[in-house]
N, C-alpha and C positions, 0 to 999 in steps of 0.2 A: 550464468551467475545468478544465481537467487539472492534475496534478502526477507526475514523474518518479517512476517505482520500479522499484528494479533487481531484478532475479532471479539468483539465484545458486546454480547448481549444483554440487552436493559432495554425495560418497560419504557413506554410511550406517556411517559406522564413527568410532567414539571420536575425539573432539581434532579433526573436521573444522570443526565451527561455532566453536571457541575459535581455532583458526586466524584464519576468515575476521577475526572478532570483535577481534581483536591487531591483522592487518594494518590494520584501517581503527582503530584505536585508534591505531595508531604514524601512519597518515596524516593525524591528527586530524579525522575525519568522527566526528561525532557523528548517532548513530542516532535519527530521531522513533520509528519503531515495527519491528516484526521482527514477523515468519512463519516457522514450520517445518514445511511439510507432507514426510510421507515417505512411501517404499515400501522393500522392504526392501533395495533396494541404493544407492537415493538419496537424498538431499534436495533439495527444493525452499527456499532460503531469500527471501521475501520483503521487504524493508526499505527504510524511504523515510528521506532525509537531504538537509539540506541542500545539502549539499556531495558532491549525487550522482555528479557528472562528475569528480569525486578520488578516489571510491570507487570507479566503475567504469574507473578506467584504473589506477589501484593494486592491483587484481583481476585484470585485463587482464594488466597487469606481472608476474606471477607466475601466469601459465599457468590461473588459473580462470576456466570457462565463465562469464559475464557477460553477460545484457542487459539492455535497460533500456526502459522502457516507458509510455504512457499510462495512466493510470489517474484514477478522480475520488474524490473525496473528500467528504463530506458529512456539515454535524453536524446534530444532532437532539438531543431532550433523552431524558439519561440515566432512562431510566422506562419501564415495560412499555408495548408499543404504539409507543415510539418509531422502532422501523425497520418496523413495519407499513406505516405510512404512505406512507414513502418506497415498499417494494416494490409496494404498492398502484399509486403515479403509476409503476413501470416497467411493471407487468405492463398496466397501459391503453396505454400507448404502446407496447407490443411487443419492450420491450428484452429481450435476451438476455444474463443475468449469467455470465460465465464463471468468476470466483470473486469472494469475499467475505472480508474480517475486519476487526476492529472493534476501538476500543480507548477507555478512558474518561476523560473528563477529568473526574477527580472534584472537586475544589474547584468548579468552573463548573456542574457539574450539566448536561454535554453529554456525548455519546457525536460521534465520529467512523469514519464507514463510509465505508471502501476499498472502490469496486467496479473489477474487470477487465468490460468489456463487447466485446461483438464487434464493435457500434458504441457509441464511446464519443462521440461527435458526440450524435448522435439523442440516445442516454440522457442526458446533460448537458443539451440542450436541452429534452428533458421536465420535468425534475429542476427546473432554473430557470424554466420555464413557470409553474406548480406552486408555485413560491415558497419549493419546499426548498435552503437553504443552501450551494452548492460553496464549498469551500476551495482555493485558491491556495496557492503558496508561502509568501506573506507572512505567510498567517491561520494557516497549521499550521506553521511554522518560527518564527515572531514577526522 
């Protein structure tokens, strides 16, 4: 099971993420989770929403680089060792992580890990092999 997440590039300089952050606030996309990896002339902003396909064409619509992407999701329980596990069943299977982040749902006592894979086929099929949890739209948007 995949779920959509957009990538969003924007320059390394003051008021670019409040930007993106407005336009999709006045499009009423509410954001599940956000990433900001940088270098020093860019950002990488990663962010998964609902309402991905009005975020990325509201992006689109004023000239920012946008795309959007598979990606898997998976919860585990919030506690040391909990993504050992999971990495454990990719690294038997051979999947190749292209990147990672993780965010907590602390009342539940669950954590949710975002992986990018090179295949994300294969590694979802390990993942559920295995018996670890992918999340859908449904389970991570309610």
């Amino acid at each position: 099971m995949t779920i959509k997440q957009l990538s969003i590039f924007i320059e390394n300089k003051p008021g670019r993420l409040a930007k993106v952050c407005r336009m999709l606030s006045g499009a009423g996309v509410n954001t599940t989770t956000l990433s900001l990896a940088d270098t020093r002339e860019f950002g990488i902003v990663r962010l998964m929403a609902r309402e991905w396909e009005r975020a990325l064409e509201t992006l689109k619509a004023d000239g920012i680089a946008v795309t959007a992407s598979d990606v898997a999701a998976v919860e585990v329980p919030d506690r040391p060792g909990g993504m050992a596990h999971v990495l454990d069943v990719l690294d038997a299977a051979g999947a190749n992580i292209e990147y990672n982040y993780a965010f907590s749902l602390m009342p539940q006592g669950k954590a949710v890990l975002v992986f990018r894979f090179t295949d994300t086929e294969k590694a979802v099929a390990a993942l559920e092999a295995a018996g670890v949890k992918t999340l859908g739209p449904r389970e991570l948007f309610g």
